[in-house]
FIMI-408966 format. One record per atom (N, C-alpha, C): residue in three letters; x, y, z. Coordinates in steps of 0.2 Angstrom, whole numbers, plus 5000, padded with zeros to 4 digits. Layout:
<sites>
<site><r>ALA</r><east>X</east><north>Y</north><up>Z</up></site>
...
</sites>
This chain:
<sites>
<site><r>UNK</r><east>5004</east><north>4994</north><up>5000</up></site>
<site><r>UNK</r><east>5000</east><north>5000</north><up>5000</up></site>
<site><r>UNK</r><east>5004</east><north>5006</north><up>5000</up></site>
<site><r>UNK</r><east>5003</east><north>5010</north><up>4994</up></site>
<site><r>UNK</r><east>5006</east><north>5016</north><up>4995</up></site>
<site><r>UNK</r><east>5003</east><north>5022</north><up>4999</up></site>
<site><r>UNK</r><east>5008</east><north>5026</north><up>5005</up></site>
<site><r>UNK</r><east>5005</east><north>5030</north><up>5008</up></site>
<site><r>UNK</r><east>5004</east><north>5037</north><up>5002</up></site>
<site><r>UNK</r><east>4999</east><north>5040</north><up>5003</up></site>
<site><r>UNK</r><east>4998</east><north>5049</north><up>4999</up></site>
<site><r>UNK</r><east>5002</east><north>5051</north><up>5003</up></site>
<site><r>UNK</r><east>5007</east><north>5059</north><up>4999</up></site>
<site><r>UNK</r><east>5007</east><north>5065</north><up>5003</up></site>
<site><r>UNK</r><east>5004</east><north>5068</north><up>5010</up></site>
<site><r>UNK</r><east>4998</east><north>5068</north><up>5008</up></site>
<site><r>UNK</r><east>4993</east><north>5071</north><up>5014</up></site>
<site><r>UNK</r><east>4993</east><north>5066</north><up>5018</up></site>
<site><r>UNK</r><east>4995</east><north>5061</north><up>5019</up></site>
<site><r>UNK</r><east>4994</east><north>5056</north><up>5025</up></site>
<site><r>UNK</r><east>5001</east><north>5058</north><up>5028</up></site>
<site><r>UNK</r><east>5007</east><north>5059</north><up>5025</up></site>
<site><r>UNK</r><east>5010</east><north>5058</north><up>5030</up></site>
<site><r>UNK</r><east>5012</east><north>5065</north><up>5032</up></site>
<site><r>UNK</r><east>5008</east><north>5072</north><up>5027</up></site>
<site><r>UNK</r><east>5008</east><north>5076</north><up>5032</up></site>
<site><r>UNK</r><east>5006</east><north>5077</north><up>5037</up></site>
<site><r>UNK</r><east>4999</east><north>5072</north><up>5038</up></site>
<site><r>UNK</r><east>4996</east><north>5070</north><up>5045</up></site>
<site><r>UNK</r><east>5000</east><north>5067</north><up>5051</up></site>
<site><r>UNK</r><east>5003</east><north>5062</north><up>5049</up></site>
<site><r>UNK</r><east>5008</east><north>5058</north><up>5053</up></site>
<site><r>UNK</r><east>5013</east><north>5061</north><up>5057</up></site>
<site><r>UNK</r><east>5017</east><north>5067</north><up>5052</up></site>
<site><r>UNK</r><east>5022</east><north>5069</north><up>5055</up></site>
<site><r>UNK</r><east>5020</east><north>5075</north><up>5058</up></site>
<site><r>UNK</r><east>5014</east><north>5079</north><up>5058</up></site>
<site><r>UNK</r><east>5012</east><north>5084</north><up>5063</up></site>
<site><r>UNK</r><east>5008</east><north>5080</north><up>5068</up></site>
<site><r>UNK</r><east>5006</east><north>5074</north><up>5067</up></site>
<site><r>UNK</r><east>5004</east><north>5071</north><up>5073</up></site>
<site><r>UNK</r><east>5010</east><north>5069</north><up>5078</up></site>
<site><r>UNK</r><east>5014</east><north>5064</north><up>5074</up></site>
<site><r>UNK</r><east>5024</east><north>5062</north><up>5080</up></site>
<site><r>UNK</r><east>5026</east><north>5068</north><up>5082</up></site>
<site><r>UNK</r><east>5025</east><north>5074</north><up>5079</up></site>
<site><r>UNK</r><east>5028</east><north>5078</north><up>5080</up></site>
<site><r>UNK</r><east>5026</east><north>5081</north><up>5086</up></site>
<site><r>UNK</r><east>5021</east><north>5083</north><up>5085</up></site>
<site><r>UNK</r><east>5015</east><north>5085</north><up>5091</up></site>
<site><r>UNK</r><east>5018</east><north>5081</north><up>5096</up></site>
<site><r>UNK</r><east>5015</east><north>5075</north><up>5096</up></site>
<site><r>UNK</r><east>5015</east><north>5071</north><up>5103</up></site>
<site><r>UNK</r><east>5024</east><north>5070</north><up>5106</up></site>
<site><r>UNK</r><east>5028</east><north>5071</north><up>5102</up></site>
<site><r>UNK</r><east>5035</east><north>5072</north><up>5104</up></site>
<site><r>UNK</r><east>5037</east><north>5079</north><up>5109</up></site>
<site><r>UNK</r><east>5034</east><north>5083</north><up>5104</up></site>
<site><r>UNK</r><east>5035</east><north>5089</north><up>5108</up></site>
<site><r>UNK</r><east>5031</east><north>5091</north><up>5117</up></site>
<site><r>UNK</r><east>5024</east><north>5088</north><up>5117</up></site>
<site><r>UNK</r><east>5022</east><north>5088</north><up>5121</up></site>
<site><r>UNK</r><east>5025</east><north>5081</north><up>5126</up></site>
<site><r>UNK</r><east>5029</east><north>5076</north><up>5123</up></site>
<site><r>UNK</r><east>5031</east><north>5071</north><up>5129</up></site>
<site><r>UNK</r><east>5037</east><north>5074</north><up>5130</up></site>
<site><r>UNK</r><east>5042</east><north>5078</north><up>5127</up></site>
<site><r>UNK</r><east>5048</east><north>5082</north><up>5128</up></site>
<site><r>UNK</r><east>5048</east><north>5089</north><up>5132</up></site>
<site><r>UNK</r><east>5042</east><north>5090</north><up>5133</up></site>
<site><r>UNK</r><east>5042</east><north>5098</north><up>5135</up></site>
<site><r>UNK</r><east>5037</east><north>5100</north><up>5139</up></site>
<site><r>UNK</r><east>5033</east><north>5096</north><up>5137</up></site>
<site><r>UNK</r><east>5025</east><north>5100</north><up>5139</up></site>
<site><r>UNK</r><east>5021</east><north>5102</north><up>5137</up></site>
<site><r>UNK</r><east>5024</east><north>5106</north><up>5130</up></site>
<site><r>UNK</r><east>5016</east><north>5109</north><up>5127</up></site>
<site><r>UNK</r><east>5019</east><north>5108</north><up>5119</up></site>
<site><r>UNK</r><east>5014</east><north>5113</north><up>5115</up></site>
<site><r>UNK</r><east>5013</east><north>5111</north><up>5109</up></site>
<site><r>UNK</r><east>5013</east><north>5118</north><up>5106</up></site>
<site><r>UNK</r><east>5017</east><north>5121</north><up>5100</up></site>
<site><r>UNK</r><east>5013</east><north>5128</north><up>5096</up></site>
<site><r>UNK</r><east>5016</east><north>5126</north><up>5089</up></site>
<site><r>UNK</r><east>5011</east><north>5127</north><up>5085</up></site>
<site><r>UNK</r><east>5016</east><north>5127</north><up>5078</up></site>
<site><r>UNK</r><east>5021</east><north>5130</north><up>5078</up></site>
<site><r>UNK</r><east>5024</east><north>5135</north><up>5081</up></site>
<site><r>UNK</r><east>5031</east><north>5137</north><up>5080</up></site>
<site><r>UNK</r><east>5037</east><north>5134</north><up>5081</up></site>
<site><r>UNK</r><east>5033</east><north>5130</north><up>5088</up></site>
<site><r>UNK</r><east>5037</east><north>5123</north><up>5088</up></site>
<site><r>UNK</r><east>5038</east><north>5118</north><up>5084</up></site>
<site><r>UNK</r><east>5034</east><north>5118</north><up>5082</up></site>
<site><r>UNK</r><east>5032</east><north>5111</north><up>5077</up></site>
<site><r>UNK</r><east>5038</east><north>5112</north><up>5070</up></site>
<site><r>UNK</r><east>5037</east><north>5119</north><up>5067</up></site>
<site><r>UNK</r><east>5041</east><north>5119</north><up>5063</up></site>
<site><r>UNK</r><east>5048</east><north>5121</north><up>5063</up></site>
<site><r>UNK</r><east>5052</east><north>5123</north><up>5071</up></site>
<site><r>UNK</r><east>5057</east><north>5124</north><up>5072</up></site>
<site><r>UNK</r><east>5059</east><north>5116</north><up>5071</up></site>
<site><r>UNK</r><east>5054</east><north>5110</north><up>5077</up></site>
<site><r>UNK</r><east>5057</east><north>5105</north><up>5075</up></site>
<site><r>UNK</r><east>5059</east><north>5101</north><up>5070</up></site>
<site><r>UNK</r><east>5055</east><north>5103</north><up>5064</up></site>
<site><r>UNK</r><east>5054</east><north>5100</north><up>5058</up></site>
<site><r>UNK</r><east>5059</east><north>5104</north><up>5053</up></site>
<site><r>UNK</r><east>5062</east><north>5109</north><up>5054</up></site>
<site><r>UNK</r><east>5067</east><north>5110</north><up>5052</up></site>
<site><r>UNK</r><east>5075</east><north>5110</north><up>5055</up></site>
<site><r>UNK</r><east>5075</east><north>5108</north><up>5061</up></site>
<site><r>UNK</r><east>5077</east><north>5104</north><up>5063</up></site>
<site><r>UNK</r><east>5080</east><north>5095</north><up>5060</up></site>
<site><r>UNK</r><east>5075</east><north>5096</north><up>5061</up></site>
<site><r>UNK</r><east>5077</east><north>5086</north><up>5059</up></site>
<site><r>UNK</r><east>5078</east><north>5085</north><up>5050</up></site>
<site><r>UNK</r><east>5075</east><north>5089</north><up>5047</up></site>
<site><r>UNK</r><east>5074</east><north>5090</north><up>5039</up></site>
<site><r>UNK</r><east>5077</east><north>5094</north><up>5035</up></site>
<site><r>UNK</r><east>5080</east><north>5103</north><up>5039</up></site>
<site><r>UNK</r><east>5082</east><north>5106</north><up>5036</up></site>
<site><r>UNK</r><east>5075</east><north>5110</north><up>5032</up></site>
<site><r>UNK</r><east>5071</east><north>5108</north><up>5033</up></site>
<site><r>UNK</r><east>5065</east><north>5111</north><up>5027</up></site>
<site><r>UNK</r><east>5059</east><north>5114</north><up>5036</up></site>
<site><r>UNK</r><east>5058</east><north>5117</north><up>5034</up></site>
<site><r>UNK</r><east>5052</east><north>5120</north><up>5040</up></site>
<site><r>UNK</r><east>5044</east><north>5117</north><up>5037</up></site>
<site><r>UNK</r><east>5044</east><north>5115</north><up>5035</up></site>
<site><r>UNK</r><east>5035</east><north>5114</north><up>5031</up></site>
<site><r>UNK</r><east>5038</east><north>5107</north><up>5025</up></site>
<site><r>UNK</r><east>5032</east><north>5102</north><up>5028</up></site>
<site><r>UNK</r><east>5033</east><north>5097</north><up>5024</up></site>
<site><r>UNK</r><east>5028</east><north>5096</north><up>5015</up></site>
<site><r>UNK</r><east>5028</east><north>5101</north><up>5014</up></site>
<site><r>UNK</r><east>5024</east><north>5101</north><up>5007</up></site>
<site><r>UNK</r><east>5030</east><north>5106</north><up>5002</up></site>
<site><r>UNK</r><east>5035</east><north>5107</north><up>5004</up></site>
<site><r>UNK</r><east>5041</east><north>5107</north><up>5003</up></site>
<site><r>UNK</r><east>5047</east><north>5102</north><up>5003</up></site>
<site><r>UNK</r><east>5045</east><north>5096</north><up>5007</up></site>
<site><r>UNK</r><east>5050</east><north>5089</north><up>5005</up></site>
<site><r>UNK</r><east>5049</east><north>5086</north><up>5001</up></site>
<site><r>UNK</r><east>5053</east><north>5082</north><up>5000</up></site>
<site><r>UNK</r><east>5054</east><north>5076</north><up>4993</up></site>
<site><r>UNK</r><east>5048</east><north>5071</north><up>4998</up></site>
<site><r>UNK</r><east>5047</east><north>5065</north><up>4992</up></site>
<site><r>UNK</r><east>5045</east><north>5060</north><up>4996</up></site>
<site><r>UNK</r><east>5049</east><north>5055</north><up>5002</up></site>
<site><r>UNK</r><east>5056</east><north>5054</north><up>4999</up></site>
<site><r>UNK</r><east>5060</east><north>5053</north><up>5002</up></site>
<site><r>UNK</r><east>5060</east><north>5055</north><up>5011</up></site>
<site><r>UNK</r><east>5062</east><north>5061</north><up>5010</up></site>
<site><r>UNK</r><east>5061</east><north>5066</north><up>5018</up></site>
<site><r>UNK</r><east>5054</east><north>5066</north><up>5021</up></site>
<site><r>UNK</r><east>5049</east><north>5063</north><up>5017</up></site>
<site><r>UNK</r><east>5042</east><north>5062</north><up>5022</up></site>
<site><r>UNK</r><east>5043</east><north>5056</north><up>5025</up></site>
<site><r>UNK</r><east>5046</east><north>5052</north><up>5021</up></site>
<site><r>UNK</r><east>5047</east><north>5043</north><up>5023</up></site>
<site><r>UNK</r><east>5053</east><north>5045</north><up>5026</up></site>
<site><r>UNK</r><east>5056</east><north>5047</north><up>5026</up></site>
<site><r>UNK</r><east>5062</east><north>5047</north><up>5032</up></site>
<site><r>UNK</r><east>5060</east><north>5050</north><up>5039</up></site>
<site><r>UNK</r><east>5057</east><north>5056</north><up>5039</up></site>
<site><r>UNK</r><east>5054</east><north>5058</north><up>5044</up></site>
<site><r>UNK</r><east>5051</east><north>5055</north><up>5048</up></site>
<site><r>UNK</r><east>5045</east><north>5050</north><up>5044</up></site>
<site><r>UNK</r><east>5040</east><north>5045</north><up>5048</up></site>
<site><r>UNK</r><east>5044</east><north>5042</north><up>5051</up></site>
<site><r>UNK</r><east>5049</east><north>5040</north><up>5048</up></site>
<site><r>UNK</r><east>5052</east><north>5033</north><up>5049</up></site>
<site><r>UNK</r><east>5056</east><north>5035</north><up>5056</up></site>
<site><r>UNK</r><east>5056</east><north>5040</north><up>5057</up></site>
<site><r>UNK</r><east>5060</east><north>5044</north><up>5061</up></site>
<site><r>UNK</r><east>5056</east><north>5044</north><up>5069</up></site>
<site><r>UNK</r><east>5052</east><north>5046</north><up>5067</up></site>
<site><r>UNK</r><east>5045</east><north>5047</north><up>5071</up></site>
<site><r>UNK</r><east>5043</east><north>5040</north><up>5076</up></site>
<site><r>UNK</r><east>5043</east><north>5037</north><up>5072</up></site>
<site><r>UNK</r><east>5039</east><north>5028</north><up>5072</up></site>
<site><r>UNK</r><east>5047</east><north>5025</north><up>5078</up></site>
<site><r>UNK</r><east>5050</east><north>5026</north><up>5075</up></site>
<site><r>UNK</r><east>5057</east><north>5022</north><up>5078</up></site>
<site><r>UNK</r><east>5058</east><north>5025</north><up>5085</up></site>
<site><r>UNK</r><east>5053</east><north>5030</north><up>5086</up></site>
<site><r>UNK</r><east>5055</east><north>5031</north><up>5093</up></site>
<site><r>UNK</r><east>5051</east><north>5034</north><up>5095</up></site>
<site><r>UNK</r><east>5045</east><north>5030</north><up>5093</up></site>
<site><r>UNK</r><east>5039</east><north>5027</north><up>5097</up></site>
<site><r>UNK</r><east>5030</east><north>5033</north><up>5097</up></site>
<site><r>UNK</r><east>5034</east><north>5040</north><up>5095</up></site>
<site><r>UNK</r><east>5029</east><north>5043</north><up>5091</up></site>
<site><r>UNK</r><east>5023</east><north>5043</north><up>5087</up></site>
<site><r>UNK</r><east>5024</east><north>5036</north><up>5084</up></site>
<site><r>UNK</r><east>5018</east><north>5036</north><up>5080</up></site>
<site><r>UNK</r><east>5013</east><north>5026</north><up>5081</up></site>
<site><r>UNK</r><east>5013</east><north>5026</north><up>5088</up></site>
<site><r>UNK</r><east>5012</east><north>5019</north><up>5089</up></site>
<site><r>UNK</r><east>5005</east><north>5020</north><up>5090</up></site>
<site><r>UNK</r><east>5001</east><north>5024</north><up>5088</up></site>
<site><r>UNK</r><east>4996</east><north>5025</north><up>5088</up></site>
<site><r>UNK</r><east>4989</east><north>5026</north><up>5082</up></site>
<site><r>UNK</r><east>4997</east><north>5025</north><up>5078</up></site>
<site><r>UNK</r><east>4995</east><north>5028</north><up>5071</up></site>
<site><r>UNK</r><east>4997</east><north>5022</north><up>5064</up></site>
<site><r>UNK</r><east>4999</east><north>5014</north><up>5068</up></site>
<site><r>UNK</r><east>5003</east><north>5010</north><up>5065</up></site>
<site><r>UNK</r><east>4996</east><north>5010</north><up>5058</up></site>
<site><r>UNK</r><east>4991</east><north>5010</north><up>5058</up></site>
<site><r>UNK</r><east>4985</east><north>5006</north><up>5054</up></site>
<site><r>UNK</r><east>4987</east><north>5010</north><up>5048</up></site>
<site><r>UNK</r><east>4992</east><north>5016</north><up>5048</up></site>
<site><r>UNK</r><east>4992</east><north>5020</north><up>5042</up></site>
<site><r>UNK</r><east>4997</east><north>5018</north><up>5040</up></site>
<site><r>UNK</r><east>5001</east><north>5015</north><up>5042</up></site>
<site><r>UNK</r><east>5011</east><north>5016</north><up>5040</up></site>
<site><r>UNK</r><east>5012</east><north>5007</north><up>5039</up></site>
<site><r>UNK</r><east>5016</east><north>5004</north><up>5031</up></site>
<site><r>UNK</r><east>5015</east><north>5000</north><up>5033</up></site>
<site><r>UNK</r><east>5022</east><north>4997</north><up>5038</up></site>
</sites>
């Protein structure tokens, strides 16, 4: 199954969210997108390759961020 774009732009401001708030306590998009350029280099994911979206997840998933989201990721 191949994922869409728009799903794993869901996924990654999903990991991303729930990491921030297990790291810190809370949540704003401004964090969101320092974090996402941070890890990427790119601040906004409709700006990555596909690549950088699967790497990201993959990124997310491997530490434990998206265990709640397994039904979308294969």
């Amino acid at each position: 199954m191949e994922v869409q774009r728009h799903t794993y732009y869901r996924l990654i401001h999903h990991g991303i969210k729930s990491l921030l708030v297990d790291r810190i306590g809370h949540f704003t998009e401004l964090e969101y997108h320092e974090y996402l350029n941070g890890m990427t280099g790119k601040s906004s994911c409709f700006s990555m390759s596909d690549e950088e979206l699967q790497f990201t997840v993959d990124s997310l998933r491997s530490e434990g961020y998206l265990e709640d989201c397994k039904g979308y990721i294969a």
